[in-house]
C-alpha positions in Angstrom: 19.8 133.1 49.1 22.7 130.5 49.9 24.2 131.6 53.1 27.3 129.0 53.1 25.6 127.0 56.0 25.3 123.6 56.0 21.3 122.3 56.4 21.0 120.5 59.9 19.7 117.0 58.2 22.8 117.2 56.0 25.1 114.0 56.9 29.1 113.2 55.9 28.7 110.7 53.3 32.7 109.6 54.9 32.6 110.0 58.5 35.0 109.0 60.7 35.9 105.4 61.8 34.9 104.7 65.8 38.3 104.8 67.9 39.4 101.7 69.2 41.1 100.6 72.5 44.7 100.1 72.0 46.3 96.6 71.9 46.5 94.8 75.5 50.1 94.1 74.8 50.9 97.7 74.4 49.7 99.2 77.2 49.4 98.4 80.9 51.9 95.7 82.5 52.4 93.8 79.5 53.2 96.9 77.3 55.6 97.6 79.6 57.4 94.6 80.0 57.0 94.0 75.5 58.6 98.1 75.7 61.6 97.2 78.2 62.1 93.8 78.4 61.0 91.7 75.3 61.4 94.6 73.1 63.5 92.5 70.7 65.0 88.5 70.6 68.1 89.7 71.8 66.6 91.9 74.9 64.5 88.9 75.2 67.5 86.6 75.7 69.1 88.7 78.0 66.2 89.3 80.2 65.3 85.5 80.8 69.4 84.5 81.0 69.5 87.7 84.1 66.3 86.4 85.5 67.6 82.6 85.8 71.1 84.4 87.3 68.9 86.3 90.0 67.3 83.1 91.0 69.8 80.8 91.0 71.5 83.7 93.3 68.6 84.4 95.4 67.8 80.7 95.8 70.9 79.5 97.4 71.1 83.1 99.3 67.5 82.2 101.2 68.7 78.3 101.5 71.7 80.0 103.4 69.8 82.5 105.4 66.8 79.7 106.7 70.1 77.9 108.1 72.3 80.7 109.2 73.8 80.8 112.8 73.4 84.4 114.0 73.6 83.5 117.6 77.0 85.3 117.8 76.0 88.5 117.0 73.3 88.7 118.9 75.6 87.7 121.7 78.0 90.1 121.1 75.6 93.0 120.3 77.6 95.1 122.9 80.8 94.4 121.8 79.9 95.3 117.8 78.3 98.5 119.4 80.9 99.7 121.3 83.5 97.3 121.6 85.3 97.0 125.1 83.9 100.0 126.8 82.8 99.8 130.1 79.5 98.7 130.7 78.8 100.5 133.9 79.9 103.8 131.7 77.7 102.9 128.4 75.4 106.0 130.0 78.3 108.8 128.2 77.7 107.3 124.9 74.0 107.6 125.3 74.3 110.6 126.3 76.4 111.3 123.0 74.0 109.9 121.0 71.0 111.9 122.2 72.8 114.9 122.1 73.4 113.8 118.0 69.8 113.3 117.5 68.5 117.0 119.3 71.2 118.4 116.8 70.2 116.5 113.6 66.2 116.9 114.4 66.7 120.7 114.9 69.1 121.0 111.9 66.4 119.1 109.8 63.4 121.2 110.7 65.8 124.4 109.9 67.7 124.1 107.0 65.8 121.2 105.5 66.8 119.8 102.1 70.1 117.2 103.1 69.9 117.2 106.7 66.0 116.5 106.4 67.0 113.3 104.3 69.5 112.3 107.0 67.5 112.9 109.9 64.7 110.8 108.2 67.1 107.8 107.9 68.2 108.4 111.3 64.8 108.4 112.7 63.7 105.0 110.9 67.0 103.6 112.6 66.0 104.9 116.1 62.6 103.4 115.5 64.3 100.0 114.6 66.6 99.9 118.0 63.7 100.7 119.7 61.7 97.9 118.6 64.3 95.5 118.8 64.6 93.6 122.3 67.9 94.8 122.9 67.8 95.6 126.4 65.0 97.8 128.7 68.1 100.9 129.0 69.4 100.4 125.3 66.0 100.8 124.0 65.0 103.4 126.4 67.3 105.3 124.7 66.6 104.7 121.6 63.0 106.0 122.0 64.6 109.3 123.8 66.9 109.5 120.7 63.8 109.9 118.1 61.8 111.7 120.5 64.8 114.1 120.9 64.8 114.4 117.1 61.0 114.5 116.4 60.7 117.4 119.0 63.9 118.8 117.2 62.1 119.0 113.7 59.1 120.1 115.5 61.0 123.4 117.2 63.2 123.4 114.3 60.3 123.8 111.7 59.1 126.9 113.3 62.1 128.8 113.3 62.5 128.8 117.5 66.2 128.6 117.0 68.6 130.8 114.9 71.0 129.1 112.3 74.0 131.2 114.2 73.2 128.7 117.6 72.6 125.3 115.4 76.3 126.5 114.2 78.1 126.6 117.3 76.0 123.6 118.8 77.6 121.0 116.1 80.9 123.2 116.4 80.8 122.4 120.3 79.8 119.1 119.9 83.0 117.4 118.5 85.2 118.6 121.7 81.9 117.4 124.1 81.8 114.2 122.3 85.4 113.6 123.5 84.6 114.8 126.8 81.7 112.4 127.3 83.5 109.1 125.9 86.7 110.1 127.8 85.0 110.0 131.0 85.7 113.6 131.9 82.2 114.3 132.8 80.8 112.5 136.0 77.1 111.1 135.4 76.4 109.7 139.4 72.6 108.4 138.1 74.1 106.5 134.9 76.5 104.8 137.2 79.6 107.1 135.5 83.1 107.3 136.7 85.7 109.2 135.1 88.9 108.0 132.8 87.8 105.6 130.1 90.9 104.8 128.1 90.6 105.5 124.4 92.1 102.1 123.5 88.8 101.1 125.4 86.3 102.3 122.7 85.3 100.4 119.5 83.1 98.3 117.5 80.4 100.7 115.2 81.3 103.8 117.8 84.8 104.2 116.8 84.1 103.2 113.4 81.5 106.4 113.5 83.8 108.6 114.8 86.3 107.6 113.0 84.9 108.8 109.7 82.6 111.5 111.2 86.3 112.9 112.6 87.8 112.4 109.3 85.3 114.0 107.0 85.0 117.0 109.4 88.6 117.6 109.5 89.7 116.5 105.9 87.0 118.6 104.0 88.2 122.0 105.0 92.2 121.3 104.7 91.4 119.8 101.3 89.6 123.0 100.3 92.6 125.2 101.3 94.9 122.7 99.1 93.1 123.3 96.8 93.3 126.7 96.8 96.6 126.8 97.7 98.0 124.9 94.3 96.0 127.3 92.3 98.0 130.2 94.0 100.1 132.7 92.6 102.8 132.5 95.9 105.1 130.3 94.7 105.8 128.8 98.3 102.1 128.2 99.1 101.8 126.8 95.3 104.8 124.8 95.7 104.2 123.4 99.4 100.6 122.0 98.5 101.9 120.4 95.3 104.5 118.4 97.2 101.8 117.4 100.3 99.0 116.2 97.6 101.5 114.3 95.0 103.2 112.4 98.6 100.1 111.9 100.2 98.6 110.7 97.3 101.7 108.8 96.4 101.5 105.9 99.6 98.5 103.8 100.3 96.8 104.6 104.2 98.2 101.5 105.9 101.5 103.2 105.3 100.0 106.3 106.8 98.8 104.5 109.7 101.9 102.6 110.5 104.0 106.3 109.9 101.4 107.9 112.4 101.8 105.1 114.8 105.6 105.4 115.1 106.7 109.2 114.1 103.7 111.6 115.2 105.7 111.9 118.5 109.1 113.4 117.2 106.5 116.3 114.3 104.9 117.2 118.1 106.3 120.0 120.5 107.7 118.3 123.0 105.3 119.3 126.1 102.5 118.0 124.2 102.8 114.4 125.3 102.2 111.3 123.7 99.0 111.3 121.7 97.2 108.2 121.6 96.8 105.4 119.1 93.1 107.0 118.2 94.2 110.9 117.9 97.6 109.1 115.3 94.6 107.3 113.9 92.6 110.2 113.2 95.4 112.0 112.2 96.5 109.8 109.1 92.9 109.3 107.9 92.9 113.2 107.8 96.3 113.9 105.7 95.4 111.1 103.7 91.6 111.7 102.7 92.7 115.8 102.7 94.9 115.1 99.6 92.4 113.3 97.7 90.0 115.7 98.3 92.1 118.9 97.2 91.7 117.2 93.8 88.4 116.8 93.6 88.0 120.2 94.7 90.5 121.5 91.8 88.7 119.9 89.5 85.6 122.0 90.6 87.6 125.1 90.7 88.7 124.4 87.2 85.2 124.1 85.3 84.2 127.6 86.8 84.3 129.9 83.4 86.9 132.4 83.4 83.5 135.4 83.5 82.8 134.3 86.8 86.3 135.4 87.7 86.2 138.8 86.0 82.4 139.3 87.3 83.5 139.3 91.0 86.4 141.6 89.6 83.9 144.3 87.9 81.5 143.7 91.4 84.1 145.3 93.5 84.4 142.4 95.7 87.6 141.1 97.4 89.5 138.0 96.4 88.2 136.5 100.1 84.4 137.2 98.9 84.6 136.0 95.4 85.5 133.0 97.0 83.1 132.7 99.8 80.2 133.7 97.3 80.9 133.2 94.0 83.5 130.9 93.3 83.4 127.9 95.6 80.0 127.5 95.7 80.0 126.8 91.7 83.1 124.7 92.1 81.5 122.4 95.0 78.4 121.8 93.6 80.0 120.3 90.2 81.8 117.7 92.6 79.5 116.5 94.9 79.6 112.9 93.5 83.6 113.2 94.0 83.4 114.4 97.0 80.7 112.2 98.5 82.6 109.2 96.7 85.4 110.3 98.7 83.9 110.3 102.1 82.1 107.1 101.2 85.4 105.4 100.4 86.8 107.1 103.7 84.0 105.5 105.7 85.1 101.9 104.1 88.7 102.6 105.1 88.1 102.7 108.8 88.3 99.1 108.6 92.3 99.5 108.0 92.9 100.7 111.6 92.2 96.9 113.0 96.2 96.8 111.8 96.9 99.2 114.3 95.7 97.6 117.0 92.0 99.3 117.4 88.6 97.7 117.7 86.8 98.7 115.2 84.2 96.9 113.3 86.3 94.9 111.1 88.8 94.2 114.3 85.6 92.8 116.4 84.2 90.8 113.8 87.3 88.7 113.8 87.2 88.6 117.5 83.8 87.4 117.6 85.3 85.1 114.5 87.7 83.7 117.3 86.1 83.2 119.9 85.9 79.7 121.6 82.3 78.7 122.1 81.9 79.2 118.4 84.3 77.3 116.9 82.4 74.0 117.2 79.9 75.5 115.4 79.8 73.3 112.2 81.3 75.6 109.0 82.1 78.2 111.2 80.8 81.5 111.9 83.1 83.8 110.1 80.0 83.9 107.1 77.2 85.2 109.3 79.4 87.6 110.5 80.9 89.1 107.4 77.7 89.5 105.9 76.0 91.3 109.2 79.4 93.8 109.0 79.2 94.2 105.3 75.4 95.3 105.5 76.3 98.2 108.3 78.9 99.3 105.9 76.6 99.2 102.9 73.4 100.5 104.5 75.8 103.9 106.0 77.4 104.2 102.6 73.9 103.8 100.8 72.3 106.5 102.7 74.9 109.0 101.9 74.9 108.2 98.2 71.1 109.1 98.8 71.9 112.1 100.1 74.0 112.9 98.0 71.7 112.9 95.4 68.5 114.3 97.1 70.9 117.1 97.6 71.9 117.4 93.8 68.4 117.2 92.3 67.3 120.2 94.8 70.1 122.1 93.4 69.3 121.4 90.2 72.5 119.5 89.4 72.7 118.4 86.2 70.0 119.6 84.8 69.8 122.5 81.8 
């Protein structure tokens, strides 16, 4: 009786053909470069016209580097640092800047996700300064700095110390920074004395506070701009449409030169005569607060009109909608404007060497000037530039990095 099974000595008169490997020039490096690269003639053409363009750059780029003259930097590695502050008083700043690190390496090992990017950049900087002959004290601190931070992480990590303290630590720490670099605070081992003059600091320290200052200050008065044109109080409304149309309306020189020379008569009159930093500071403030506002709007403006009536049918105050619903939302859609905006505010530093301070722009021209290098055959002003330019680009850089290590752990973007 047939049971429907195939005999075991039965064979498939058509069996299949063997498989084969797949072409080399489809897989491996070759397929990759025929997939992206040579796909077609015309991706083929543009591929070997960019690669002649990248060595024809990168050619004459090395031939200039092999016979740069970086001599004056290296000279005037204190002076880019910190510009004309007193040597004998360098130990405040250091202080500063390990009191930055303890902060960054415990906010790190905490909270994690942005301020774990950060603090690795941060690290691999310390580690560079320390390696770099710059001095027994400068390095010296530069290996307390990423200890500081590595121990930070470490205590961090573990939870040793509560968000609510991390908080008030970088709250304190602006108002202690300006204590430090003032002088106000006697250091007898570091050789400290108090009453530095503020016109005294410069080079990448003011540059860095500067922006740090700016960012701190500009991000919260932009947010309440924002909120403020979206009110229903007509003054408030009113008010914060005039201040972001004007502000907007001048470039920052002008704001500069305004803070330098009317500040004074806007200030009670037992307040004194603020400095040419704090008018500084000031202007970079209004200035980058108005831009802001609108990138914030725009956030606030892509949040759905539900979200609005959800906090409504939840019970929850105008105040709390805000704090938890709506802002969050609104930020996180405008973290590339917002980060563009902070990276351009970084860059604009550079415009307060019109002002009269030192900052890195003003003492790369200094150096530029100075006498035992203008002998040097085609000048020095190249080397210079380019050393300044790649500060700016490698701080900008890392917080476009951030920026978007931040976004892809929120999910940014994605459906």
């Amino acid at each position: 009786m047939a049971t429907g099974i195939p005999p075991t000595h039965w064979v498939n008169p058509n069996p299949p053909a063997p498989s084969q490997k797949p072409p080399a020039t489809t897989v491996g490096g070759i397929g990759w470069l025929r997939a992206h690269l040579f796909s077609t003639a015309a991706n083929s053409v543009l591929t070997l016209a960019t690669l002649w363009v990248l060595y024809w750059i990168g050619e004459r780029l090395a031939r200039w580097l092999a016979g740069a003259f970086w001599e004056p930097i290296w000279a005037n590695r204190k002076l880019f640092a910190t510009g004309i502050y007193p040597s004998e008083q360098l130990g405040q700043p250091a202080v500063v800047l390990l009191l930055v690190c303890a902060l960054f390496g415990l906010s790190a090992g905490r909270w994690g996700s942005i301020m774990r990017t950060v603090g690795i950049g941060l690290a691999a900087l310390l580690l560079l300064l320390a390696l770099i002959p710059l001095g027994g004290m400068a390095q010296a601190v530069m290996a307390a700095g990423l200890a500081l931070l590595l121990g930070g992480y470490w205590l961090g990590a573990r939870g040793w110390v509560a968000s609510r303290w991390l908080v008030a630590g970088w709250v304190l720490s602006g108002p202690l920074t300006f204590v430090l670099l003032l002088g106000g605070v006697e250091l007898p081992l570091l050789g400290a004395s108090p009453a530095v003059d503020s016109s005294l600091w410069g080079g990448l320290m003011l540059t860095m506070l500067l922006a740090v200052v700016g960012i701190a200050l500009s991000f919260p008065v932009g947010v309440l701009l924002a909120l403020g044109r979206r009110s229903k109080l007509p003054v408030i409304r009113y008010f914060s449409i005039g201040y972001i149309e004007l502000i907007r309306g001048v470039p920052l020189i002008t704001l500069l030169f305004m803070g330098m020379t009317m500040l004074p008569l806007f200030l009670p009159g037992g307040w004194g005569n603020p400095s040419q930093l704090v008018r500084a500071m000031t202007a970079i403030t209004f200035f980058s607060a108005a831009y802001l506002a609108e990138n914030v709007r725009g956030g606030l403006q892509a949040i759905p009109k539900g979200q609005y009536e959800a906090a409504d049918a939840l019970g929850l105050s105008g105040l709390d909608s805000l704090r938890f619903i709506i802002l969050p939302q609104a930020l996180v859609k405008v973290i590339p404007a917002i980060v563009g905006q902070f990276i351009g505010l970084f860059k604009d530093t550079s415009l307060v060497s019109l002002v009269g301070l030192l900052e890195l722009v003003a003492v790369a021209k200094a150096v530029i000037q100075q006498p035992e290098w203008l002998g040097v055959a085609g000048g020095v002003a190249k080397e210079v530039y380019v050393f300044v330019g790649l500060i700016f680009f490698l701080f900008s850089y890392g917080m476009s990095f951030a920026s978007r290590r931040l976004e892809s752990k929120l999910g940014f973007g994605k459906r």
